[in-house]
PDB file of N, CA, C and O in Angstrom:
ATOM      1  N   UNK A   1     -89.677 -55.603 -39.721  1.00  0.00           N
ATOM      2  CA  UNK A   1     -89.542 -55.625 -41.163  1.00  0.00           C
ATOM      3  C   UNK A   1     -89.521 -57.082 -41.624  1.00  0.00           C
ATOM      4  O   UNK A   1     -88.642 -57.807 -41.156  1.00  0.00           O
ATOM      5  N   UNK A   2     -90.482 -57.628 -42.576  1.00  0.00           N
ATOM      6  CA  UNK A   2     -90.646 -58.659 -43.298  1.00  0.00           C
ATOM      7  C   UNK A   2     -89.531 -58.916 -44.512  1.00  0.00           C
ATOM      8  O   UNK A   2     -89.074 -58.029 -45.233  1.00  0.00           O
ATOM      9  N   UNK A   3     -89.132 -60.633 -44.581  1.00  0.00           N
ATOM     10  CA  UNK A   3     -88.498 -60.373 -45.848  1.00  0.00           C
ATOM     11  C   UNK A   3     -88.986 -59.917 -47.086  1.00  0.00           C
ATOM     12  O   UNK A   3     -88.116 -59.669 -47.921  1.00  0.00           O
ATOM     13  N   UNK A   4     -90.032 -59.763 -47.379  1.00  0.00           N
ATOM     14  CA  UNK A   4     -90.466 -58.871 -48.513  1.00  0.00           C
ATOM     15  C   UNK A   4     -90.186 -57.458 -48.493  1.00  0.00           C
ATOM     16  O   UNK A   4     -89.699 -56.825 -49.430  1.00  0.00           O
ATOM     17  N   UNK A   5     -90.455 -57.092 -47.595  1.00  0.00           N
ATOM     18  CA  UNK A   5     -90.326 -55.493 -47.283  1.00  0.00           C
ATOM     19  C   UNK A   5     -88.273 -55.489 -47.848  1.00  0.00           C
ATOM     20  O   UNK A   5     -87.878 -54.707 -48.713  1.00  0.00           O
ATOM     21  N   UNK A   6     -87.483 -56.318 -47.262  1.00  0.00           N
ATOM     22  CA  UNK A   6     -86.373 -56.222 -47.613  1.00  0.00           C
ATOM     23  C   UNK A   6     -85.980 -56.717 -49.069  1.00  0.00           C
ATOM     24  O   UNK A   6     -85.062 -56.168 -49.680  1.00  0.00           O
ATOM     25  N   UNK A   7     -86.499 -57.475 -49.455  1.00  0.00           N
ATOM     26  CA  UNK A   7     -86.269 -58.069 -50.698  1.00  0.00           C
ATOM     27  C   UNK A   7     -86.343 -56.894 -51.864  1.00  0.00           C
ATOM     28  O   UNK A   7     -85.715 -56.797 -52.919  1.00  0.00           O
ATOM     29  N   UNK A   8     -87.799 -55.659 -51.009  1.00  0.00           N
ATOM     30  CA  UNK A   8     -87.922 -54.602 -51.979  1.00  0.00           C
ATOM     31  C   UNK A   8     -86.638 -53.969 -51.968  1.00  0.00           C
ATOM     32  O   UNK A   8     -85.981 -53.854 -53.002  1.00  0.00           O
ATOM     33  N   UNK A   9     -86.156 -53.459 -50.606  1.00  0.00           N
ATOM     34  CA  UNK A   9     -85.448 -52.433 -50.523  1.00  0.00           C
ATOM     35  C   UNK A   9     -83.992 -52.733 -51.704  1.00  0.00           C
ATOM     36  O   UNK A   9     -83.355 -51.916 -52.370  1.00  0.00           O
ATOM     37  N   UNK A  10     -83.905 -53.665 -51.631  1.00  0.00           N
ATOM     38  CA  UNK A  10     -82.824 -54.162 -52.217  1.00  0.00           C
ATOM     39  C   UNK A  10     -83.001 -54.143 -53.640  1.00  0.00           C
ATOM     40  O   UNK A  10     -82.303 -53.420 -54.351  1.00  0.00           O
ATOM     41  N   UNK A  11     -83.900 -54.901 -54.100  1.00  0.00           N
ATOM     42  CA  UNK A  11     -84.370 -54.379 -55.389  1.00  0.00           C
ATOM     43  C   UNK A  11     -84.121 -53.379 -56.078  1.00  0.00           C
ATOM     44  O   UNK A  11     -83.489 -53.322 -57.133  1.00  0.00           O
ATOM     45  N   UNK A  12     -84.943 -52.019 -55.106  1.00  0.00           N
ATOM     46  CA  UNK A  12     -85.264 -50.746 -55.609  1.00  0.00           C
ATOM     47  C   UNK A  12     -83.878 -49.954 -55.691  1.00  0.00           C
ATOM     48  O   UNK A  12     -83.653 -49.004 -56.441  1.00  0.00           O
ATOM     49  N   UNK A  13     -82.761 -50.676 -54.535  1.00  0.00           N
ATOM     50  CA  UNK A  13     -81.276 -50.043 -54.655  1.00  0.00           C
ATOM     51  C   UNK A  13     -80.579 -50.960 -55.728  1.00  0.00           C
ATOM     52  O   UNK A  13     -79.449 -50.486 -55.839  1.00  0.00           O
ATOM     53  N   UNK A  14     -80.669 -51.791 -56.376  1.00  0.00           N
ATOM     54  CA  UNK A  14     -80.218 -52.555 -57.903  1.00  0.00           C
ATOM     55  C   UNK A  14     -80.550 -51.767 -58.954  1.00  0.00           C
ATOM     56  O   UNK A  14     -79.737 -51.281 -59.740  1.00  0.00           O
ATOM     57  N   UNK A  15     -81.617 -51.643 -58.982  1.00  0.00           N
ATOM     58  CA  UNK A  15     -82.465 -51.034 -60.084  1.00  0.00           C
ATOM     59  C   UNK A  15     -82.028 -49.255 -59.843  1.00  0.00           C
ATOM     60  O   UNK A  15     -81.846 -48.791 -60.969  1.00  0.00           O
ATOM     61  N   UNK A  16     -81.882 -48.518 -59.115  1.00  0.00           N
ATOM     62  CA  UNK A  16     -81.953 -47.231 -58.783  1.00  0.00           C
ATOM     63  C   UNK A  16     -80.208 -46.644 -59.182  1.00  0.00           C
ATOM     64  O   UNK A  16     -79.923 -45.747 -59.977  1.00  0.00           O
ATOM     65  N   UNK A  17     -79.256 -47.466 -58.360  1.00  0.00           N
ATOM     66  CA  UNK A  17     -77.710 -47.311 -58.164  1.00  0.00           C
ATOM     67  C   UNK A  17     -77.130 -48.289 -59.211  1.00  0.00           C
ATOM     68  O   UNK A  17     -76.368 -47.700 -59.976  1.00  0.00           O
ATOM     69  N   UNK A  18     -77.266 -49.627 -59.477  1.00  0.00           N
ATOM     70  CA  UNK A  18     -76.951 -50.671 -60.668  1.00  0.00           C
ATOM     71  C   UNK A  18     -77.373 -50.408 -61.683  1.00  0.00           C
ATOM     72  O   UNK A  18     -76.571 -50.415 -62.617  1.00  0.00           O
ATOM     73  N   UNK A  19     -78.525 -50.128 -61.911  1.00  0.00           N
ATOM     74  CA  UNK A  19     -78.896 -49.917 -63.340  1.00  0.00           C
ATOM     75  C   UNK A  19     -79.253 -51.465 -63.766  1.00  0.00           C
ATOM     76  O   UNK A  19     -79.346 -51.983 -64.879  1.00  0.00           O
ATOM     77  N   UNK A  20     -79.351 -51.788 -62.966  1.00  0.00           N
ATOM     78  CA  UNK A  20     -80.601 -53.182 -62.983  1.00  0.00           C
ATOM     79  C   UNK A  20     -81.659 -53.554 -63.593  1.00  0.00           C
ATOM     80  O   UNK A  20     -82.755 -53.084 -63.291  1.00  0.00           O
ATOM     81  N   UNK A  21     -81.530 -54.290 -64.372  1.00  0.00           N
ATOM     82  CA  UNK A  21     -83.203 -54.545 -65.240  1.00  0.00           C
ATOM     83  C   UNK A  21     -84.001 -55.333 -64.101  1.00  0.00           C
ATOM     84  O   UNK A  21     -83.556 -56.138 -63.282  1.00  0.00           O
ATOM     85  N   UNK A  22     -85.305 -54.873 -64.282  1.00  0.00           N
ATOM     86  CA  UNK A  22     -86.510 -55.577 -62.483  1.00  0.00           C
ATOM     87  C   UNK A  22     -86.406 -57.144 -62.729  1.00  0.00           C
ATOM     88  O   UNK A  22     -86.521 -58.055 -61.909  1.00  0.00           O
ATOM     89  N   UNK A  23     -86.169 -57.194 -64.028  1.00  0.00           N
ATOM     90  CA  UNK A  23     -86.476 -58.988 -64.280  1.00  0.00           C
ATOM     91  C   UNK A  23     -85.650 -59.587 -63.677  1.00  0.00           C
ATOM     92  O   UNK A  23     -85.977 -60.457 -62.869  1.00  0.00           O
ATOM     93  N   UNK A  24     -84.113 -59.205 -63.973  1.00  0.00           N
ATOM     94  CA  UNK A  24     -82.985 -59.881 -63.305  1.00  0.00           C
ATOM     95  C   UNK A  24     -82.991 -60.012 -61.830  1.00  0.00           C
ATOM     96  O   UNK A  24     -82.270 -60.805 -61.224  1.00  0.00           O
ATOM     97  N   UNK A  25     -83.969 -59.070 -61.190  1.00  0.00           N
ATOM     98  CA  UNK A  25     -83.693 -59.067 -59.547  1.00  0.00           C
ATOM     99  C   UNK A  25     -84.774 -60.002 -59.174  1.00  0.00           C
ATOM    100  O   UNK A  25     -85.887 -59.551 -58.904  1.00  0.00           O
ATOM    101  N   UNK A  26     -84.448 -61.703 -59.127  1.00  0.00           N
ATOM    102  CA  UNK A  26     -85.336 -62.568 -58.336  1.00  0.00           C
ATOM    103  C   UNK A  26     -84.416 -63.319 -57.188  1.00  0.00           C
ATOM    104  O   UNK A  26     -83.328 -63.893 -57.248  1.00  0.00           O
ATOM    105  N   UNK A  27     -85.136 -63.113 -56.356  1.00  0.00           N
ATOM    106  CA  UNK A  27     -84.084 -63.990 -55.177  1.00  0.00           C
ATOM    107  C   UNK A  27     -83.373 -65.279 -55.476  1.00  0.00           C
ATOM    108  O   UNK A  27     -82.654 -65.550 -54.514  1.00  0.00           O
ATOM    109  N   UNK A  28     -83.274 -66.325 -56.576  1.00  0.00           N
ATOM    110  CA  UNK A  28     -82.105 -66.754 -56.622  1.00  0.00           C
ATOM    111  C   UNK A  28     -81.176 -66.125 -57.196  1.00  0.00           C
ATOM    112  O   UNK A  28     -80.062 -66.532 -56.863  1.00  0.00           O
ATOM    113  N   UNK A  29     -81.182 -65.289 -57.931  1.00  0.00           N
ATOM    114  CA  UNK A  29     -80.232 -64.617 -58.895  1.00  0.00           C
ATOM    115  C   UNK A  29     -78.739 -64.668 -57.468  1.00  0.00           C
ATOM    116  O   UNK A  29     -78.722 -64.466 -56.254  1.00  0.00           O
ATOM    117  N   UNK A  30     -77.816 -65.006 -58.389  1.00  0.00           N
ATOM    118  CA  UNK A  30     -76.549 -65.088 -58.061  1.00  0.00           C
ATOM    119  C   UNK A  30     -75.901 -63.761 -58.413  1.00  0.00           C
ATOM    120  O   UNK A  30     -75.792 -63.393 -59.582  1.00  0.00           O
ATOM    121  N   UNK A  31     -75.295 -62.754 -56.946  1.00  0.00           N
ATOM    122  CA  UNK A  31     -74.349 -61.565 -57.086  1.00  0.00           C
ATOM    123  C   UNK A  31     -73.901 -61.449 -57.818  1.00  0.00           C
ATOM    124  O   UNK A  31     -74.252 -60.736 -58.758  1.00  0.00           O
ATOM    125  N   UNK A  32     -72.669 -62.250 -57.725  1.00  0.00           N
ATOM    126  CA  UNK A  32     -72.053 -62.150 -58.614  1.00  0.00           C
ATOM    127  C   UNK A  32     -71.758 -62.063 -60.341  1.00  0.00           C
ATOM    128  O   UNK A  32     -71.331 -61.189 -61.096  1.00  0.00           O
ATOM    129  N   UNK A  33     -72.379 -63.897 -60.543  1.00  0.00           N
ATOM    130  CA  UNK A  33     -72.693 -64.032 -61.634  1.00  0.00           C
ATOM    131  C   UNK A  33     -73.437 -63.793 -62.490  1.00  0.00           C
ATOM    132  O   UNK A  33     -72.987 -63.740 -63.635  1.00  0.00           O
ATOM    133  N   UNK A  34     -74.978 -63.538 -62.231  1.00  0.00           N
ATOM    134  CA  UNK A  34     -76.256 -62.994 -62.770  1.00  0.00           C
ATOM    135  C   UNK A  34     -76.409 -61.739 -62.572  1.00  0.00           C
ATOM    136  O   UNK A  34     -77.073 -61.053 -63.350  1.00  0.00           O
ATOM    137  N   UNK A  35     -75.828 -61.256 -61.518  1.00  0.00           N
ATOM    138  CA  UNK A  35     -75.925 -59.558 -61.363  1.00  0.00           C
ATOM    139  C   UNK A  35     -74.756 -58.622 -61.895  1.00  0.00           C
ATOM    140  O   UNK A  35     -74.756 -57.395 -61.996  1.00  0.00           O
ATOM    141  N   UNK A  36     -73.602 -59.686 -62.258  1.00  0.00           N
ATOM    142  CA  UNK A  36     -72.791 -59.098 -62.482  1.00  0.00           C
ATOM    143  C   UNK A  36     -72.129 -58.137 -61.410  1.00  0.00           C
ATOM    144  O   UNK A  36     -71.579 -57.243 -62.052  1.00  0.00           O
ATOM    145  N   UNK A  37     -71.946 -57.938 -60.059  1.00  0.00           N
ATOM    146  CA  UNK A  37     -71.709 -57.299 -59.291  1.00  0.00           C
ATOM    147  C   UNK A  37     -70.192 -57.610 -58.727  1.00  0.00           C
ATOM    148  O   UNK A  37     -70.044 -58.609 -58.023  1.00  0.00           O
ATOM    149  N   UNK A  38     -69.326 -56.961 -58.957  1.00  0.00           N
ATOM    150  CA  UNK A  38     -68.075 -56.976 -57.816  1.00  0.00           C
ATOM    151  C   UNK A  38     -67.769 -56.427 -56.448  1.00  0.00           C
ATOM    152  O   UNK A  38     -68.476 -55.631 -55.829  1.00  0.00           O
ATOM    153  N   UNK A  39     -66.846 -56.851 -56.128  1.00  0.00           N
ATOM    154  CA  UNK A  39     -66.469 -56.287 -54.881  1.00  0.00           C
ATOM    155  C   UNK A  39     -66.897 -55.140 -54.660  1.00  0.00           C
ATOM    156  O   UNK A  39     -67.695 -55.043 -53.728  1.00  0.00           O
ATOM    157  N   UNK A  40     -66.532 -53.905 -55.412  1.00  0.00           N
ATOM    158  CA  UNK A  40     -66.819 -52.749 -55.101  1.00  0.00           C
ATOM    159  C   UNK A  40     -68.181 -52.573 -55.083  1.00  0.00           C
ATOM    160  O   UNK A  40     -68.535 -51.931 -54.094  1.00  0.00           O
ATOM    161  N   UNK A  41     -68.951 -52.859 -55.709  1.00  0.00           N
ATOM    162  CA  UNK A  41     -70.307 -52.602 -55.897  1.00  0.00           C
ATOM    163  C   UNK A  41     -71.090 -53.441 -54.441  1.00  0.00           C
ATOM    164  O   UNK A  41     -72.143 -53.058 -53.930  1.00  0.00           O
ATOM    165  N   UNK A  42     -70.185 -54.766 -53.926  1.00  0.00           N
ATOM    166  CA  UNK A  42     -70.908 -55.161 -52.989  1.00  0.00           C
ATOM    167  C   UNK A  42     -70.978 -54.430 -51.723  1.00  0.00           C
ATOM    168  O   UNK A  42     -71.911 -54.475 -50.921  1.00  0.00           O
ATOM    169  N   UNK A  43     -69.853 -53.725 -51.620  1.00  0.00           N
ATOM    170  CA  UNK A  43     -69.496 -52.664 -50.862  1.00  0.00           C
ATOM    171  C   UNK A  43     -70.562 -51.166 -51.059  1.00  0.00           C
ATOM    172  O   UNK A  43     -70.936 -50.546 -50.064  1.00  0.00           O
ATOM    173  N   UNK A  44     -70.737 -50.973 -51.704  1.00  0.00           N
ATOM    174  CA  UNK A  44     -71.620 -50.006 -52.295  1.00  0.00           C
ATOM    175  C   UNK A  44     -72.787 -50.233 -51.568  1.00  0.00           C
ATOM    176  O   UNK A  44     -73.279 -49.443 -50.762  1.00  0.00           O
ATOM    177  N   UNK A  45     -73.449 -51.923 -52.036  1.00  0.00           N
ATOM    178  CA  UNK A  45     -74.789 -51.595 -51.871  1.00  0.00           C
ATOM    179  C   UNK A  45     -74.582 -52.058 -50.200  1.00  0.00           C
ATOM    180  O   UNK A  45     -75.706 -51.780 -49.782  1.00  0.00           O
ATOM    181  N   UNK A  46     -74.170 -52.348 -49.554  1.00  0.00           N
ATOM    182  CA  UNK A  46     -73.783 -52.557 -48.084  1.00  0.00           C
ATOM    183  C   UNK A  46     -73.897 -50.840 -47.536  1.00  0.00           C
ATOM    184  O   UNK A  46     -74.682 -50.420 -46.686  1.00  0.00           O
ATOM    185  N   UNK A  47     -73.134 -50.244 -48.105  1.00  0.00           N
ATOM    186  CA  UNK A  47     -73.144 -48.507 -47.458  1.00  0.00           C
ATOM    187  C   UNK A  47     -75.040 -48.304 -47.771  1.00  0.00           C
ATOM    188  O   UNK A  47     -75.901 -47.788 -47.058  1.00  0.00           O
ATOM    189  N   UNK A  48     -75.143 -49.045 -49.304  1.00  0.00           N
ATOM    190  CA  UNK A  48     -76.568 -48.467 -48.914  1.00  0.00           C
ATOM    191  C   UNK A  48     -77.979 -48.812 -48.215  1.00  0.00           C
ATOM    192  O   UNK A  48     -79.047 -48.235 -48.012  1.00  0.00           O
ATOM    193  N   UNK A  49     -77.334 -50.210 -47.930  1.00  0.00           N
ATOM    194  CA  UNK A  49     -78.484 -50.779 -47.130  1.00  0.00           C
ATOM    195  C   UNK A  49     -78.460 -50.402 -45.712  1.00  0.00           C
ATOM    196  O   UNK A  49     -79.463 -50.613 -45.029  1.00  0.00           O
ATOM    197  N   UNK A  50     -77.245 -49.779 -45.121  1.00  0.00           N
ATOM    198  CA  UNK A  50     -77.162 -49.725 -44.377  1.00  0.00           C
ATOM    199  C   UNK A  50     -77.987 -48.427 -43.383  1.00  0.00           C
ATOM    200  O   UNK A  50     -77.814 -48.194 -42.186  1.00  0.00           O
ATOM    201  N   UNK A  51     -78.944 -47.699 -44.397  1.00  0.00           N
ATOM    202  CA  UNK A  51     -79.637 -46.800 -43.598  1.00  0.00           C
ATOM    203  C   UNK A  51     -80.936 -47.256 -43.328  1.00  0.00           C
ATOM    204  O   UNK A  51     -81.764 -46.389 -43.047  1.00  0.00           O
ATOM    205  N   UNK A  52     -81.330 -48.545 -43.354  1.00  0.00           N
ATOM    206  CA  UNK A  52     -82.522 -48.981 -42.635  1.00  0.00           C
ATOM    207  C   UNK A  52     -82.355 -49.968 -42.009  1.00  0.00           C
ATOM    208  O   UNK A  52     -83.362 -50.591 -41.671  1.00  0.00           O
ATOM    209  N   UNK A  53     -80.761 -50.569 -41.551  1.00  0.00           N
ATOM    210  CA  UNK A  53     -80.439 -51.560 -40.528  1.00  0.00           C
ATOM    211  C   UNK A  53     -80.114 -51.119 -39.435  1.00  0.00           C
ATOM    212  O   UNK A  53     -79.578 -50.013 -39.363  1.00  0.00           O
ATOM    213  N   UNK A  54     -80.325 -51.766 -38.489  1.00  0.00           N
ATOM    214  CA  UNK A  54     -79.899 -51.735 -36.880  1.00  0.00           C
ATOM    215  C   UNK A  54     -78.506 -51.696 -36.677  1.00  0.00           C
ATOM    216  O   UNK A  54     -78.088 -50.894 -35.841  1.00  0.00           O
ATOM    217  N   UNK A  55     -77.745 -52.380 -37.257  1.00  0.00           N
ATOM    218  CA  UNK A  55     -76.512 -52.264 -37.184  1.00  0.00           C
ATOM    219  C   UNK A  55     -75.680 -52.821 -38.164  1.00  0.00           C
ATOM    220  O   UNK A  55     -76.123 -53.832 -38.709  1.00  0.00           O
ATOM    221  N   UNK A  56     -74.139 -52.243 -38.667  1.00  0.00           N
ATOM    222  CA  UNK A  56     -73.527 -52.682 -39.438  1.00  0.00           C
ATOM    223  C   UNK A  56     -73.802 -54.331 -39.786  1.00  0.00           C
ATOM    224  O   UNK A  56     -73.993 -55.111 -38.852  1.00  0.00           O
ATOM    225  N   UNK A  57     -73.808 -54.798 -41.193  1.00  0.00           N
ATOM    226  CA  UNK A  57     -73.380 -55.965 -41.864  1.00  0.00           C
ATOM    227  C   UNK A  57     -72.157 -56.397 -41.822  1.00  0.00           C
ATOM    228  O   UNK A  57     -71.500 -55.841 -42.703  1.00  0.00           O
ATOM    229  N   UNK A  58     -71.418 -57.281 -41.081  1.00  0.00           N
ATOM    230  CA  UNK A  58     -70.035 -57.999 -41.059  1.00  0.00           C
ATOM    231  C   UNK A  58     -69.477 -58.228 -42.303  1.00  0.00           C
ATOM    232  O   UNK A  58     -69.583 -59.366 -42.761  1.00  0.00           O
ATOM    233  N   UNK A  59     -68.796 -57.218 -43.062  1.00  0.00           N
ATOM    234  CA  UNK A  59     -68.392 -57.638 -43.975  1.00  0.00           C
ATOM    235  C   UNK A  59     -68.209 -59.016 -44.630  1.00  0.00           C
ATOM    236  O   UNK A  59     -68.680 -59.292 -45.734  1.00  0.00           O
ATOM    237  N   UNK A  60     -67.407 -59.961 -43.782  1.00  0.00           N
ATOM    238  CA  UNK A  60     -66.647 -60.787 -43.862  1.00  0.00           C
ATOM    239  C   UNK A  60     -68.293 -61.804 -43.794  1.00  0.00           C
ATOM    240  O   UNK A  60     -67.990 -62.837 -44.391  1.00  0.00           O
ATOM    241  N   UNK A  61     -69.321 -61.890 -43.489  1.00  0.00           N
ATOM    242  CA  UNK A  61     -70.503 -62.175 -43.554  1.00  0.00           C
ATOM    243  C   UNK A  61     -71.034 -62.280 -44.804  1.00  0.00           C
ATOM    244  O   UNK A  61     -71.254 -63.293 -45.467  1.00  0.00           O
ATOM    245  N   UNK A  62     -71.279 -60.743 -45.143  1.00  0.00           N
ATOM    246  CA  UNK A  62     -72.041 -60.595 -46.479  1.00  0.00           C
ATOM    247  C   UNK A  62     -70.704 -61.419 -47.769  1.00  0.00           C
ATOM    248  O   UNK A  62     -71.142 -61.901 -48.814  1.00  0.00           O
ATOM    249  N   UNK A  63     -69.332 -61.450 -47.501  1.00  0.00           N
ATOM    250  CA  UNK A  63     -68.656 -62.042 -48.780  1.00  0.00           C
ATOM    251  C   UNK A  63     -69.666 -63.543 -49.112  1.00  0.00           C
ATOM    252  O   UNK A  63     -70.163 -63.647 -50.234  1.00  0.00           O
ATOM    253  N   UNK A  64     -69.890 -64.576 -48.132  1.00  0.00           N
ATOM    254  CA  UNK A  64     -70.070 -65.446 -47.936  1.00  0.00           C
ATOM    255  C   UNK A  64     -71.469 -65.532 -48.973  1.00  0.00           C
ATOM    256  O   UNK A  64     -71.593 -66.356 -49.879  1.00  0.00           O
ATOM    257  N   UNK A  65     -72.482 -64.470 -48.604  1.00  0.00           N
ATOM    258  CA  UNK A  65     -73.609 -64.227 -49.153  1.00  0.00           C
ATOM    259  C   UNK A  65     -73.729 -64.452 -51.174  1.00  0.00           C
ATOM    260  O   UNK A  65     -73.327 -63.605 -51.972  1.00  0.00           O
ATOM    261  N   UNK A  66     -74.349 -65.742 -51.537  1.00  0.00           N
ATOM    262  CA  UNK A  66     -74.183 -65.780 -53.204  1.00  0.00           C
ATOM    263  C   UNK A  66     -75.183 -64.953 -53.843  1.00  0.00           C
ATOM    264  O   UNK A  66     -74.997 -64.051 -54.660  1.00  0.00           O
ATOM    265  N   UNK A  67     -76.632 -65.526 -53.195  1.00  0.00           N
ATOM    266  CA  UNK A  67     -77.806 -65.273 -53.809  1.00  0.00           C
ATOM    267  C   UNK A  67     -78.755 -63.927 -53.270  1.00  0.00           C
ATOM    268  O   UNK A  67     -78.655 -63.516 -52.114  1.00  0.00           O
ATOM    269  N   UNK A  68     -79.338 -63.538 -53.903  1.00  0.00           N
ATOM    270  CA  UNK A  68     -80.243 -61.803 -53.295  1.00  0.00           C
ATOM    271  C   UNK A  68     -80.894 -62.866 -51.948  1.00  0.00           C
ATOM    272  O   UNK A  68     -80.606 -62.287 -50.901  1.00  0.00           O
ATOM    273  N   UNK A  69     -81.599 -64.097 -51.660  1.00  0.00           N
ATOM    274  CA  UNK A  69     -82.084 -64.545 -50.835  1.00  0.00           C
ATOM    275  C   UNK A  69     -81.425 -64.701 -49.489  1.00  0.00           C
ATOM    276  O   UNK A  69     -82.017 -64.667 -48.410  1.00  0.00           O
ATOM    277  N   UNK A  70     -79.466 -64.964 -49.769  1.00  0.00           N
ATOM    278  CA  UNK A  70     -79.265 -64.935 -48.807  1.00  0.00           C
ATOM    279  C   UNK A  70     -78.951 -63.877 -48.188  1.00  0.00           C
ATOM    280  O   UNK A  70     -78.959 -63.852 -46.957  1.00  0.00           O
ATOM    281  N   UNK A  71     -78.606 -62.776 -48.955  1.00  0.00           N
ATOM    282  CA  UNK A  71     -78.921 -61.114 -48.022  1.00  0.00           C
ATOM    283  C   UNK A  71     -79.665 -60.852 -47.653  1.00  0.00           C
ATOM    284  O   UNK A  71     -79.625 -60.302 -46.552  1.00  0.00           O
ATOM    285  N   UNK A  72     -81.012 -61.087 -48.395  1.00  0.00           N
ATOM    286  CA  UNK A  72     -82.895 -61.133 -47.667  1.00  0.00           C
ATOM    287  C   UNK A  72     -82.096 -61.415 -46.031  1.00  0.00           C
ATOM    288  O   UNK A  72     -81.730 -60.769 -45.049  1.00  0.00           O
ATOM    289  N   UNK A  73     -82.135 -62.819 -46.536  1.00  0.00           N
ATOM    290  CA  UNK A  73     -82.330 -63.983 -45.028  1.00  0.00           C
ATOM    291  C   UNK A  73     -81.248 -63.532 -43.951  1.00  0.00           C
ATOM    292  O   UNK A  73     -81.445 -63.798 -42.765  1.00  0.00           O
ATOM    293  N   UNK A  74     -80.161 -62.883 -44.338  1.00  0.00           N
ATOM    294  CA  UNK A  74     -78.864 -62.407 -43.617  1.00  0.00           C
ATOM    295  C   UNK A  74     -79.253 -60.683 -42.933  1.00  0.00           C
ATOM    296  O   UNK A  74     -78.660 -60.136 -42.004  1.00  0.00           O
ATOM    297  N   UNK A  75     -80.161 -60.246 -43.564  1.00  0.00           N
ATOM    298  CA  UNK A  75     -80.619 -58.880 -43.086  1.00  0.00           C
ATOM    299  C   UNK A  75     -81.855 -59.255 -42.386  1.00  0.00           C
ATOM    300  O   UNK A  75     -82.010 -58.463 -41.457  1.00  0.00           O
ATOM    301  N   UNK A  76     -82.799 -60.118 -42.432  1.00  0.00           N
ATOM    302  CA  UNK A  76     -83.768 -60.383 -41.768  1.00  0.00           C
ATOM    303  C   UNK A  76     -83.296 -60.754 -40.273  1.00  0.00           C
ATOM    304  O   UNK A  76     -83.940 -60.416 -39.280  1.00  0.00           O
ATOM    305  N   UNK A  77     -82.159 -61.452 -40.233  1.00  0.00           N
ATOM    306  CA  UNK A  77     -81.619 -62.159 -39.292  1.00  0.00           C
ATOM    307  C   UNK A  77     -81.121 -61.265 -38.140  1.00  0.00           C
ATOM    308  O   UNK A  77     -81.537 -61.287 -36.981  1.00  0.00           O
ATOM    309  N   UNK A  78     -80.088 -60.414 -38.693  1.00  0.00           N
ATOM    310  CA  UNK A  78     -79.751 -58.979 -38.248  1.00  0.00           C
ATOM    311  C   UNK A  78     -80.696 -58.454 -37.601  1.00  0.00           C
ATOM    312  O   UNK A  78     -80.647 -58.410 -36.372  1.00  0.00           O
ATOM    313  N   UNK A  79     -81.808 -57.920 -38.343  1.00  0.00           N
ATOM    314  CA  UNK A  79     -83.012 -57.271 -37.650  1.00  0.00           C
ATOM    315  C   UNK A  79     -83.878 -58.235 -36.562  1.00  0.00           C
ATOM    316  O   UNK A  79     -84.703 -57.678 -35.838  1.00  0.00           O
ATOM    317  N   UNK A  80     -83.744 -59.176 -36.499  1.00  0.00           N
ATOM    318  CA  UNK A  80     -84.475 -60.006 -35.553  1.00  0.00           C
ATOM    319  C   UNK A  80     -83.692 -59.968 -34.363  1.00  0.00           C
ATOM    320  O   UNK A  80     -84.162 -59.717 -33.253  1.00  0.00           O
ATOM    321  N   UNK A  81     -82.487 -60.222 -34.602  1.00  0.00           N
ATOM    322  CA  UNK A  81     -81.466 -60.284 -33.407  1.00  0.00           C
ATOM    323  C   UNK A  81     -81.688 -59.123 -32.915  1.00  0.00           C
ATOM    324  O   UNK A  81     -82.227 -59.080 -31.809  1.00  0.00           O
ATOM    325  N   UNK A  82     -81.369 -57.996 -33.530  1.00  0.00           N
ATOM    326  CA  UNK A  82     -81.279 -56.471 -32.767  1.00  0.00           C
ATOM    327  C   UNK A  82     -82.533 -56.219 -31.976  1.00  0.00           C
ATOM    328  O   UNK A  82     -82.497 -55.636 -30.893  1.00  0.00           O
ATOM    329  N   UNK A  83     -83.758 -56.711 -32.583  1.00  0.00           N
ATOM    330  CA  UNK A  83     -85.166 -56.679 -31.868  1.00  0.00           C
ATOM    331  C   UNK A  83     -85.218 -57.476 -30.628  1.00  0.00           C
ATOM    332  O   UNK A  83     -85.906 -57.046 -29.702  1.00  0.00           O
ATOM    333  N   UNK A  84     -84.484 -58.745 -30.478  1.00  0.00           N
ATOM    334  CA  UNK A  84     -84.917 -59.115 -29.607  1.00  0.00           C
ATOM    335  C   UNK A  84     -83.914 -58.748 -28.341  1.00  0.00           C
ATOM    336  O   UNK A  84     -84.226 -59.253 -27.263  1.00  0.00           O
ATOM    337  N   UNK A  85     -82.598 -57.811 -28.388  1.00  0.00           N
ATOM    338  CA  UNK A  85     -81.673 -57.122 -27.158  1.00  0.00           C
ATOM    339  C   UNK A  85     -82.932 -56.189 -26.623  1.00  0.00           C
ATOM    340  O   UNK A  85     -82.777 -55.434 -25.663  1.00  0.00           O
TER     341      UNK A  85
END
């Protein structure tokens, strides 16, 4: 899986579960601040990304995460690692 391919998935779960306008979802956009997203919701979309990852997201990982790019780059990473065990 390419970061585009993920960049969609993520997208399409903003827009689908957030109620996300498409414009607002560009990879710098900031979680928090530009997406308006809290805790709970980061939690949310974590349960929902989680049915096309290899394995759980470290919570304590994704807090760290500001921008949609660095979840791209933090789920790309994930999936590379798991590919290459």
């Amino acid at each position: 899986m390419d970061k585009n391919a993920i960049f969609e998935k993520i997208k399409d779960a903003l827009i689908e579960d957030f109620d996300l306008d498409e414009s607002q979802i560009v990879p710098e956009a900031r979680l928090y601040e530009d997406l308006e997203l809290d805790s709970i919701d980061a939690v949310d979309l974590i349960v929902k990304l989680k049915s096309f990852l290899p394995r759980n997201i470290d919570p304590e990982a994704f807090k760290k995460m500001r921008t949609l790019q660095n979840v791209v780059d933090g789920i790309y990473n994930l999936v590379q690692n798991s590919e290459v065990r």
